[in-house]
Every structure is written in structure tokens, then in C-alpha cells.
N, C-alpha and C positions, 0 to 999 in steps of 0.2 A: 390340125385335126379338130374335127368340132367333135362333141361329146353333147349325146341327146342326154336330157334332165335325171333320165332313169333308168339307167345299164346293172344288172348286176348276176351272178352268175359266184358257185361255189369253185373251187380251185383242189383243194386237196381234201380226201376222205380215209382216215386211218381208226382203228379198234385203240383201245386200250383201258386194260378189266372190264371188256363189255360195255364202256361206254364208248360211242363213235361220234369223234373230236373231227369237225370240218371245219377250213379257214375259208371266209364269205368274204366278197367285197361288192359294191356297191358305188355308181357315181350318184351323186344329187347333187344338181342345183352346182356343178361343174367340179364338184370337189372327192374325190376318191375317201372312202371310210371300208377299212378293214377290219375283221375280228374275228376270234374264234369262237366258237360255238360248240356246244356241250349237245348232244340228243343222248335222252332217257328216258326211263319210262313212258312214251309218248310224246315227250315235249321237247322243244330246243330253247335254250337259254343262252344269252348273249351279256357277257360284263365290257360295260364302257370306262371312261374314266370316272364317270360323276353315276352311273347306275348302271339297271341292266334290264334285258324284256326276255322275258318268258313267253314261247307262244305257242299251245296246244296244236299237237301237231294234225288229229282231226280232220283229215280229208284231203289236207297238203301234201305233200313231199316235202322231206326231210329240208331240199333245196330250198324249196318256195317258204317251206318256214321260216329256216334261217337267214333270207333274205327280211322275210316279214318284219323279226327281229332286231336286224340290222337298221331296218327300214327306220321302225319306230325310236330308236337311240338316237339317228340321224335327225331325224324331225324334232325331236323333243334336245338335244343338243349336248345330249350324256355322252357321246363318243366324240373325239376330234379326230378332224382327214389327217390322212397319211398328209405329210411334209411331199 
């Protein structure tokens, strides 16, 4: 199966105390990166192992954010792919 450079797509969407926790994942660059992601106040916020991206959510969808997020952890190399 080939895998194009830039797939990603949110997977599960659940509440809890009002904040709404989605697990995102993302290929790049042929390697699978997962995470969960926090939406509040407007914004989504993603912890890697070495950081994290914040990204106003602003005209996006929740999804497109939390990709965005994902996106920038991956490129800057603060999350590692899934095994």
C-alpha cells in the first residue's frame, strides 16, 4: 500500500468537564504520528514527547485544527510515529 506524504483525519470525539478530548492522526513523510488533543476555549492544543502546538481554532474546524497541531509537532519533530 503506498501512503501519499499527507493523510490525516480525527478518529474519536468524546466530552469530558466540558472539555472535548479528540484522538488525531496523521501520516507524513510515510510515518504514522498520533495524539490526543485538548479543544477549549477556542483553541486545540496537542503534547508531544519533546513539546506541544497550540492552534487557534479561528475559522478552522475543530478537525483541521487539530490536524494543524499535529501537523506542526511532526515537522518540528517534538512527537514520534507510532512504532
Amino acid at each position: 500500500m503506498t501512503v501519499p506524504p499527507f493523510v490525516a483525519g480525527s478518529l474519536v470525539d468524546f466530552k469530558l468537564k466540558g472539555v472535548l478530548r479528540m484522538l488525531v492522526e496523521l501520516v507524513k513523510d510515510g510515518k504514522l504520528y498520533r495524539a490526543e488533543c485538548h479543544v477549549h476555549d477556542g483553541y486545540v492544543l496537542i503534547h508531544g514527547e519533546r513539546g506541544s502546538s497550540q492552534v487557534d481554532i479561528n475559522g478552522f474546524s475543530i478537525s483541521q485544527a487539530a490536524e494543524h497541531a499535529l501537523w506542526n509537532l511532526a515537522r518540528k519533530g517534538e512527537i514520534d510515529p507510532v512504532d
